[in-house]
N, CA, C and O atoms as a MOPAC input file, in Angstrom:
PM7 MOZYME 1SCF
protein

 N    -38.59200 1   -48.74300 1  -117.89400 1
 C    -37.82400 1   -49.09400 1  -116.73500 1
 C    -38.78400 1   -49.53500 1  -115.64100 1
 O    -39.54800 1   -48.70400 1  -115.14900 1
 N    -38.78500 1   -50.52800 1  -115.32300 1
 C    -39.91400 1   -51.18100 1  -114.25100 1
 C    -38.89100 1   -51.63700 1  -112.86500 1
 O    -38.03800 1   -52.52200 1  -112.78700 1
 N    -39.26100 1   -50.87100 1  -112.07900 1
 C    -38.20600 1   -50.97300 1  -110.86100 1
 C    -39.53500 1   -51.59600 1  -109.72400 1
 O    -40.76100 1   -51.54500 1  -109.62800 1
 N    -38.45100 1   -52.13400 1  -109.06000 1
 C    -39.63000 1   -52.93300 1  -108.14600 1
 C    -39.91400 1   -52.41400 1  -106.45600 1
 O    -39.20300 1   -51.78200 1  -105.67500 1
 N    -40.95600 1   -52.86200 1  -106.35800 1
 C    -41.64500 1   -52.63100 1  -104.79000 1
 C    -40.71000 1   -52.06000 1  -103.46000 1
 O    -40.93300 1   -51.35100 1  -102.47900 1
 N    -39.48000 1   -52.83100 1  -104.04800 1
 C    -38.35200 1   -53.22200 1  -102.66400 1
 C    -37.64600 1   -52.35800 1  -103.05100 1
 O    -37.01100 1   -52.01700 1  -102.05300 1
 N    -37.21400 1   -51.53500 1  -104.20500 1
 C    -36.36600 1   -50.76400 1  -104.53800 1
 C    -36.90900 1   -49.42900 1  -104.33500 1
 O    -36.16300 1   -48.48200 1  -104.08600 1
 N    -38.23900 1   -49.29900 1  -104.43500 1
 C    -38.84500 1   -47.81900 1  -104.10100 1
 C    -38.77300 1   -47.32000 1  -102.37100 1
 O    -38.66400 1   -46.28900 1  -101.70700 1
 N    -38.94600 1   -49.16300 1  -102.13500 1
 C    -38.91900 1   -48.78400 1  -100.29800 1
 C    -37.33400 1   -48.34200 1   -99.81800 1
 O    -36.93900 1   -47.62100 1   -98.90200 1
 N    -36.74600 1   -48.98100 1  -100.68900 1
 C    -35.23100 1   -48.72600 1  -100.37200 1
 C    -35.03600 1   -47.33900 1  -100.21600 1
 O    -34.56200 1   -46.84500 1   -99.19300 1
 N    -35.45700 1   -46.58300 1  -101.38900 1
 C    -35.18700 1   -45.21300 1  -101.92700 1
 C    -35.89300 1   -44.24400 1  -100.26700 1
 O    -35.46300 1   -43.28800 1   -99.62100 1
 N    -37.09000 1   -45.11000 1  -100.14400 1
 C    -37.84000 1   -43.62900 1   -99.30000 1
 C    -37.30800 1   -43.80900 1   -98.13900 1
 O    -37.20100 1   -42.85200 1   -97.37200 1
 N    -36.71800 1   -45.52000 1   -97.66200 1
 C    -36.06700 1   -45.49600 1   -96.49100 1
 C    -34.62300 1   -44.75600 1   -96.33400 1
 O    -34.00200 1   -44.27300 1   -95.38700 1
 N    -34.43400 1   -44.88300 1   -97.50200 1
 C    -32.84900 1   -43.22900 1   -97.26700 1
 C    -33.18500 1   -42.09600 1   -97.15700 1
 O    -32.59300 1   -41.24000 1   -96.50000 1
 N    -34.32600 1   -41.93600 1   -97.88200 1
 C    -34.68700 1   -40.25700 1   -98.09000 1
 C    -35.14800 1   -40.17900 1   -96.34800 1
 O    -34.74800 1   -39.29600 1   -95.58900 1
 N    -36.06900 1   -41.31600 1   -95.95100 1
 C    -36.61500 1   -40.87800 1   -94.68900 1
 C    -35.04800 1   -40.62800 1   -93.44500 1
 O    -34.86300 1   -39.90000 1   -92.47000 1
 N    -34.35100 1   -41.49300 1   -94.04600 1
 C    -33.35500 1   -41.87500 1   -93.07800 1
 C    -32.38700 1   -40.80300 1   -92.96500 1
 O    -31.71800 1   -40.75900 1   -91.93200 1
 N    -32.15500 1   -39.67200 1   -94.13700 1
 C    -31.30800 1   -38.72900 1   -94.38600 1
 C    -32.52100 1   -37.50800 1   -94.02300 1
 O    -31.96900 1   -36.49600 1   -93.59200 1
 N    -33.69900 1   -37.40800 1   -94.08400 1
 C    -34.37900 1   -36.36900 1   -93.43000 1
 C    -34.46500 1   -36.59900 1   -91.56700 1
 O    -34.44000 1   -35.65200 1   -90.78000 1
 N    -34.53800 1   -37.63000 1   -91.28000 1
 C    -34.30600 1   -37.52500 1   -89.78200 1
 C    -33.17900 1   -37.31500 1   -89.27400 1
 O    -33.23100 1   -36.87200 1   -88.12600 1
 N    -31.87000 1   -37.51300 1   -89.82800 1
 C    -30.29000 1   -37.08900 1   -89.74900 1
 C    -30.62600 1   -35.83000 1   -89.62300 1
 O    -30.59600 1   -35.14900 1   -88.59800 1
 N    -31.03100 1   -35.45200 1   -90.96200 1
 C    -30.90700 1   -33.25900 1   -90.53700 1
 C    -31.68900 1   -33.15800 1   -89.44400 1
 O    -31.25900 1   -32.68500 1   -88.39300 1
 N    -33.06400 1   -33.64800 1   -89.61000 1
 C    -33.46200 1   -32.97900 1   -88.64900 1
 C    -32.81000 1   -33.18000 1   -86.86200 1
 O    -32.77600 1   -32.30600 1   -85.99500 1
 N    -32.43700 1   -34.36800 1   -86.77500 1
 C    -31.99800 1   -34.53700 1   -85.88900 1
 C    -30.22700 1   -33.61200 1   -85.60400 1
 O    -29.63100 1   -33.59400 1   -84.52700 1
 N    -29.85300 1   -33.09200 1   -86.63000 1
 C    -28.41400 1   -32.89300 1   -86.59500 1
 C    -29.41200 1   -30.96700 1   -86.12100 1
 O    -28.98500 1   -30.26100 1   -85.20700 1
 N    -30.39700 1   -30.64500 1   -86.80300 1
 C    -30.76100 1   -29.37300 1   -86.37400 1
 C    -31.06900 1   -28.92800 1   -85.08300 1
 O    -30.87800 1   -27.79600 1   -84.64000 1
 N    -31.46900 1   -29.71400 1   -84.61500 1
 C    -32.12900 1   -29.91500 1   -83.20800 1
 C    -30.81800 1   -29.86500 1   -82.39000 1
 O    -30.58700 1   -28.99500 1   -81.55000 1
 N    -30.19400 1   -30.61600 1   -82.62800 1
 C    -27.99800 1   -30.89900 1   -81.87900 1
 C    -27.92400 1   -29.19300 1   -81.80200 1
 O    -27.86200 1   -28.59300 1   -80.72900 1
 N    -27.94300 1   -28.47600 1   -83.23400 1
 C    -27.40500 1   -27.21700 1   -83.71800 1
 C    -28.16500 1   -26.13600 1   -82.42300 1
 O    -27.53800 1   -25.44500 1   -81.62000 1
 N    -29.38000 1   -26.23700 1   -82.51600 1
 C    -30.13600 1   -25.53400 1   -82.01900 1
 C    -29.65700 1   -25.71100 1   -79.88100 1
 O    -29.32500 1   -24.83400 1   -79.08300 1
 N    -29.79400 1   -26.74800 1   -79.75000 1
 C    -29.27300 1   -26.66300 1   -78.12600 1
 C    -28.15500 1   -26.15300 1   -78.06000 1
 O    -27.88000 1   -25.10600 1   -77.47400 1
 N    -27.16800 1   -27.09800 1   -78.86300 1
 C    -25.65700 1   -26.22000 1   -78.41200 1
 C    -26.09600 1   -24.41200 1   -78.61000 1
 O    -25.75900 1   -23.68900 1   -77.67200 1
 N    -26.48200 1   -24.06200 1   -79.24700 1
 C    -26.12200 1   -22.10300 1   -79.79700 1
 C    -27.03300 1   -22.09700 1   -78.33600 1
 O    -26.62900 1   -21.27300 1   -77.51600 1
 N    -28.37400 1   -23.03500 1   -77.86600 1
 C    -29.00600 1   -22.14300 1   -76.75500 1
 C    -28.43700 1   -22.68300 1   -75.24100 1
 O    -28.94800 1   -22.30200 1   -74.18700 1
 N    -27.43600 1   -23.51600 1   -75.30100 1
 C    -26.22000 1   -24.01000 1   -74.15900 1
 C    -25.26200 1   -22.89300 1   -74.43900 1
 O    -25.09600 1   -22.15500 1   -73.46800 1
 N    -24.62200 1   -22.59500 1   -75.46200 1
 C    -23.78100 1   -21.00000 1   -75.54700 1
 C    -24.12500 1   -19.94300 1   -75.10500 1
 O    -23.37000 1   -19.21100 1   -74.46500 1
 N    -25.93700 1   -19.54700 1   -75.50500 1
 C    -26.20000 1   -18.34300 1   -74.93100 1
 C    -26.19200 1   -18.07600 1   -73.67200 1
 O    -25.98300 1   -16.95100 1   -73.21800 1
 N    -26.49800 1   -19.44700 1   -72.76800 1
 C    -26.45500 1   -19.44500 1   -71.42300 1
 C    -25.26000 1   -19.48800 1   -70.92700 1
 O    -25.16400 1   -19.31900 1   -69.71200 1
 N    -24.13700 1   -19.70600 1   -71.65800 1
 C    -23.03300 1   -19.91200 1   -70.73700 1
 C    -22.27800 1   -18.32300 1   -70.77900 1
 O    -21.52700 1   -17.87200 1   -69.91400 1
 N    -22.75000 1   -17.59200 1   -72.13700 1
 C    -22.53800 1   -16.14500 1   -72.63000 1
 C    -23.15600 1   -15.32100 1   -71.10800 1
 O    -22.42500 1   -14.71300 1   -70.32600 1
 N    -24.48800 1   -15.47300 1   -70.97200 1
 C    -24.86400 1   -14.73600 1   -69.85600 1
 C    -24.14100 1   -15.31300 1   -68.42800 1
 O    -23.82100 1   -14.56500 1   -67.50400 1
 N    -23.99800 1   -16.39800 1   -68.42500 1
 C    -23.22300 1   -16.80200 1   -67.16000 1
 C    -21.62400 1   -16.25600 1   -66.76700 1
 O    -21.07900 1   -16.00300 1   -65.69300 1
 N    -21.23700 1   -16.21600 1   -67.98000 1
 C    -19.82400 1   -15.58300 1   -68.07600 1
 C    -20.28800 1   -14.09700 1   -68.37800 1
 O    -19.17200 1   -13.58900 1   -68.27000 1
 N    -20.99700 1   -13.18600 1   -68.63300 1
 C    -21.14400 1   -11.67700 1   -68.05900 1
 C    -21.60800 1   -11.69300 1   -66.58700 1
 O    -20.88100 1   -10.91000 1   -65.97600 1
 N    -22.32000 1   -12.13600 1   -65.93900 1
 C    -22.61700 1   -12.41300 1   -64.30700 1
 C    -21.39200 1   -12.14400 1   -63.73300 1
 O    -21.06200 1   -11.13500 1   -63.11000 1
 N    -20.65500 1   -13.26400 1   -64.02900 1
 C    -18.95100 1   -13.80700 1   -63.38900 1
 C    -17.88300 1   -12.51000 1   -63.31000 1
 O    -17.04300 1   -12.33300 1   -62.42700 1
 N    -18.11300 1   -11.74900 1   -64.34000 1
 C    -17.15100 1   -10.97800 1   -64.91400 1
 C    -17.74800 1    -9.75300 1   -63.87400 1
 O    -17.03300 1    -9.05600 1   -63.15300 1
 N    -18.94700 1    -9.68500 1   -63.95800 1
 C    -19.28200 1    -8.20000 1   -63.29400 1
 C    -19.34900 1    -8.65300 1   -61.71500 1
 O    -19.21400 1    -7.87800 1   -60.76800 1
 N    -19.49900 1    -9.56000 1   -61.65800 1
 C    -19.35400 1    -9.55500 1   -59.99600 1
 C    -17.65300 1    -9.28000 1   -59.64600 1
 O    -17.20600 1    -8.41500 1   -58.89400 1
 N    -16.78800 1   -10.41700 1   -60.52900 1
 C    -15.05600 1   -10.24300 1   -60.22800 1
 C    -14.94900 1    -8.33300 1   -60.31300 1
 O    -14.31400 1    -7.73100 1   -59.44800 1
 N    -15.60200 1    -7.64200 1   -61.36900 1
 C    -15.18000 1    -6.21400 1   -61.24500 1
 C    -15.43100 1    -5.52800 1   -59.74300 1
 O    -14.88700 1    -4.59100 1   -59.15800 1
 N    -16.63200 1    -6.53800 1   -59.36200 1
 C    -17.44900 1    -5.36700 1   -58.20400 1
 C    -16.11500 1    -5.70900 1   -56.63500 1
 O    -15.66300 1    -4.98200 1   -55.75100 1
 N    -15.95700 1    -6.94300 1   -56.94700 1
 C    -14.88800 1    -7.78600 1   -55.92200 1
 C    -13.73100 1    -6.77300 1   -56.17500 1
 O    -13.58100 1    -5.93400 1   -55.28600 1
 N    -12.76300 1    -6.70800 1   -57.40400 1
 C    -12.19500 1    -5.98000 1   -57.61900 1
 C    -12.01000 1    -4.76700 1   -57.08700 1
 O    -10.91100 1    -4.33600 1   -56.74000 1
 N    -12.98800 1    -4.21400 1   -57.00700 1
 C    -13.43900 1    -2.65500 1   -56.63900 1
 C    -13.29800 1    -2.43300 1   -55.82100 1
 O    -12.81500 1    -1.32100 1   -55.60800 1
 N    -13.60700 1    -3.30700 1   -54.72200 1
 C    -14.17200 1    -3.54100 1   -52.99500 1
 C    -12.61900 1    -3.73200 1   -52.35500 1
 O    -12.14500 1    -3.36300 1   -51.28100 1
 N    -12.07100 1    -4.43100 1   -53.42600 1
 C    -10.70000 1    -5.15600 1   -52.81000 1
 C     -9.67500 1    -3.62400 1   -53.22100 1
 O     -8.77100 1    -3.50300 1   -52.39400 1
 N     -9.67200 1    -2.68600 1   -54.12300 1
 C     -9.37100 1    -1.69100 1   -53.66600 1
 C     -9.35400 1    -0.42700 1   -52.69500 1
 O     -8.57100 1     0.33200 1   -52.12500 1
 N    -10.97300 1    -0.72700 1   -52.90000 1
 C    -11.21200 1     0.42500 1   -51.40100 1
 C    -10.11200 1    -0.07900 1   -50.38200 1
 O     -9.16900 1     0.56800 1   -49.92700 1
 N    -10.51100 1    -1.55800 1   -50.10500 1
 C     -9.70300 1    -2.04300 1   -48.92100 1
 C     -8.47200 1    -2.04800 1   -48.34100 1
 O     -8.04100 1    -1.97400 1   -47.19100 1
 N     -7.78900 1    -2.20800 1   -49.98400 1
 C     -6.22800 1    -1.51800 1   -49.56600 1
 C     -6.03500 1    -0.06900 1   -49.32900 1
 O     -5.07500 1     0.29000 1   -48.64600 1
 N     -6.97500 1     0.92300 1   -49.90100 1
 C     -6.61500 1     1.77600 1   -49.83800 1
 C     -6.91900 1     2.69700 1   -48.04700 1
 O     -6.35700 1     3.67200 1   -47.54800 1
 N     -7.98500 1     1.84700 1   -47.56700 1
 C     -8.46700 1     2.27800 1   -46.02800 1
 C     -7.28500 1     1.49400 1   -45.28600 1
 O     -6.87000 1     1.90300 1   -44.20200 1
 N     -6.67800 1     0.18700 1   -45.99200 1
 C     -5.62400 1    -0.36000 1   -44.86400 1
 C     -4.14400 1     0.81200 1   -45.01100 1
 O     -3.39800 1     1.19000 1   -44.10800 1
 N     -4.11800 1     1.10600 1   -46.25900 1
 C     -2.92100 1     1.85800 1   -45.69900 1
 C     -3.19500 1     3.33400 1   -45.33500 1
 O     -2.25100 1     4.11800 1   -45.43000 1
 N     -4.43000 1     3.79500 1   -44.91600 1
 C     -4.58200 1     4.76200 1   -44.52800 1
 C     -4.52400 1     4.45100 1   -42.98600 1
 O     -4.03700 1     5.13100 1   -42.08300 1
 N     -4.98300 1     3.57000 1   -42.95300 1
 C     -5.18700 1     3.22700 1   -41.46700 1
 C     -4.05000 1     2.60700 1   -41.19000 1
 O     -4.32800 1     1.90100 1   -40.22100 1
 N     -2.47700 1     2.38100 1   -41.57400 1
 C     -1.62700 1     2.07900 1   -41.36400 1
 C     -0.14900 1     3.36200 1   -41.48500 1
 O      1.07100 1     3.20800 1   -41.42200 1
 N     -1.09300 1     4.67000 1   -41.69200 1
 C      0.16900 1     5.49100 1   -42.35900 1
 C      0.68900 1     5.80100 1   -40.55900 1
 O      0.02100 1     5.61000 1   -39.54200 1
 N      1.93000 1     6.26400 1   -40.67900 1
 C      2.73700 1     6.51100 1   -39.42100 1
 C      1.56400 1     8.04800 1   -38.72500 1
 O      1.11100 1     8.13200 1   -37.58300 1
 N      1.38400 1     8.95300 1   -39.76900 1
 C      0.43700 1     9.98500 1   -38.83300 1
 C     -0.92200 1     9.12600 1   -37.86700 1
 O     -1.12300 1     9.13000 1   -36.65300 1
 N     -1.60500 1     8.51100 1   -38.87700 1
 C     -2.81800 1     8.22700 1   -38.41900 1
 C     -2.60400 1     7.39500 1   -37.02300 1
 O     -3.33700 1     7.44500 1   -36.03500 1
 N     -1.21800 1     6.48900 1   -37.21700 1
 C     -0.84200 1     5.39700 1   -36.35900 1
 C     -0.82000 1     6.59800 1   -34.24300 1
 O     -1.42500 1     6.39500 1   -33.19000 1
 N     -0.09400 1     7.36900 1   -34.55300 1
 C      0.70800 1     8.30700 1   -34.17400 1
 C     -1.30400 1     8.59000 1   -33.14200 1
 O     -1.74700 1     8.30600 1   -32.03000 1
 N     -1.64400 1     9.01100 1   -33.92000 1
 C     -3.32900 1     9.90700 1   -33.78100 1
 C     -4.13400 1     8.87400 1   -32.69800 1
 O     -4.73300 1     9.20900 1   -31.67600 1
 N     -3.96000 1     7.56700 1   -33.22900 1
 C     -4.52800 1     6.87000 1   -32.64700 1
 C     -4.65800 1     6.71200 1   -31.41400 1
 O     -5.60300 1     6.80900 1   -30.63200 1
 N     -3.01100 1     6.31300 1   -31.28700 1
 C     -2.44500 1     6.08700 1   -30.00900 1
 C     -2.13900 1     7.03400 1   -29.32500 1
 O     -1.21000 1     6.81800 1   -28.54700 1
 N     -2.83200 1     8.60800 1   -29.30900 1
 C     -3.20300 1     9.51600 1   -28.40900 1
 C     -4.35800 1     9.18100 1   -28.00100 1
 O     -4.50200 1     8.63500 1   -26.90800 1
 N     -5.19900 1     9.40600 1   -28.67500 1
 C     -6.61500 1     9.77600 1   -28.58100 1
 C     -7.74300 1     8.12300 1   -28.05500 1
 O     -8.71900 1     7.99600 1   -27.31600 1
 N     -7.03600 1     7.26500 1   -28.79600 1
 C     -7.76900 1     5.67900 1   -27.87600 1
 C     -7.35400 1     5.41800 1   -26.73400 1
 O     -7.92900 1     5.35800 1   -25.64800 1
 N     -5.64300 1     5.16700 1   -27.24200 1
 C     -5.06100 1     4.66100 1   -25.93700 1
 C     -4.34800 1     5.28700 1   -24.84600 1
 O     -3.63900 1     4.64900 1   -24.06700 1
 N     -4.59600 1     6.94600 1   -24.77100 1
 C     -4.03200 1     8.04400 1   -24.25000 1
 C     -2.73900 1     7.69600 1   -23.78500 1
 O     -2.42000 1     7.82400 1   -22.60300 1
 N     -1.74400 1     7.12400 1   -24.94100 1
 C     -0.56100 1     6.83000 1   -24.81800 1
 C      0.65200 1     8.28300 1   -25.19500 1
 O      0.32600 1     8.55500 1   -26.35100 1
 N      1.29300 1     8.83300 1   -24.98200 1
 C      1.70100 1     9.74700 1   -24.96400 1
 C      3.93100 1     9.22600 1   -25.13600 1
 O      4.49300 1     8.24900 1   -24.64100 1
 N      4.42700 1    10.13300 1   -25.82700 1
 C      5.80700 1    10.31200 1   -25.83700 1
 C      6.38300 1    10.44300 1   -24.38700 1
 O      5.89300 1    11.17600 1   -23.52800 1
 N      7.13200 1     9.89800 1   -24.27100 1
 C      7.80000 1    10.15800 1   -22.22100 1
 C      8.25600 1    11.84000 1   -22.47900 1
 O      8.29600 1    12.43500 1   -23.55600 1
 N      8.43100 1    12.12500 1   -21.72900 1
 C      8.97500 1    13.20600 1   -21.29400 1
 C     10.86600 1    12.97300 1   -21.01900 1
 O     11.69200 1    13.49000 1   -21.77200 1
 N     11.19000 1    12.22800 1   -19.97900 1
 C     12.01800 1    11.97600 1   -19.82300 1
 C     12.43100 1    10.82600 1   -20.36500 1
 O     11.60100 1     9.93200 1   -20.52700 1
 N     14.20200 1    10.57600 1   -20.86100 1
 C     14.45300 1     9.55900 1   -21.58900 1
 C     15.15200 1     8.82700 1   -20.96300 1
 O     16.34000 1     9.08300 1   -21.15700 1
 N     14.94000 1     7.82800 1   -20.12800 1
 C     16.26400 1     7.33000 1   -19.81700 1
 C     17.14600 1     6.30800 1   -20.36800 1
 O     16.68900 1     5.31200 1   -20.92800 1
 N     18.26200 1     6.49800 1   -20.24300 1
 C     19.30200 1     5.26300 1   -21.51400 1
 C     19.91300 1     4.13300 1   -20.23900 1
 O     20.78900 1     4.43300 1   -19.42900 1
 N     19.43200 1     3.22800 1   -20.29100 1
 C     19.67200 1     1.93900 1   -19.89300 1
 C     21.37700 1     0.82800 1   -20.85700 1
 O     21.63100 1     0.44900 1   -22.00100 1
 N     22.15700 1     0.74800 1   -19.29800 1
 C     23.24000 1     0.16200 1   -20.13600 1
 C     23.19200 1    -0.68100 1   -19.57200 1
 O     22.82600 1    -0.71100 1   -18.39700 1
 N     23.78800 1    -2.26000 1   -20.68400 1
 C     23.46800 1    -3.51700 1   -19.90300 1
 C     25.00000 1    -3.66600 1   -19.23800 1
 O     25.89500 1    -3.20900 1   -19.94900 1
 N     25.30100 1    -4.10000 1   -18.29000 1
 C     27.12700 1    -4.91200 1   -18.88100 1
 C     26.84300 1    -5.86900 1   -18.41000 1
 O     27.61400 1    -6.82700 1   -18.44400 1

């Protein structure tokens, strides 16, 4: 079988042409998984900060309705604004 010059080049130009495909398709493989890992740590960042927000945003309701309950309200407005209950009531009629 005597195959010629142009047919061997043929052969190594596929082989070369199908080894730079993988390698090139490995290299693709390899960024994307190390573009995932980064987006993996970027999305644990995200998540633990929303918990810490979370957290904060409870305290907050929980000091607003403390600081909104009718006693505390009541406490306040002695002791800041030395506002006090009347003593006397008087009832006002319009006609």
């Amino acid at each position: 079988m005597n195959v010629g010059f142009a047919t061997i080049l043929r052969r190594w130009g596929l082989v070369f042409a199908i080894c730079a495909g993988a390698a090139a398709s490995g290299v693709q493989v390899a960024s994307h998984a190390q573009e995932m890992r980064g987006s993996f740590v970027r999305l644990t960042e995200v998540q633990q900060e929303r918990d810490a927000l979370l957290a904060e945003y409870s305290r907050l309701l929980l000091e607003r309705a403390t600081l909104s309950s009718y006693r505390h309200v009541g406490e306040m407005a002695r002791a800041r604004l030395s506002m006090r209950f009347p003593e006397d009531v008087t009832t006002v009629v319009r006609r």
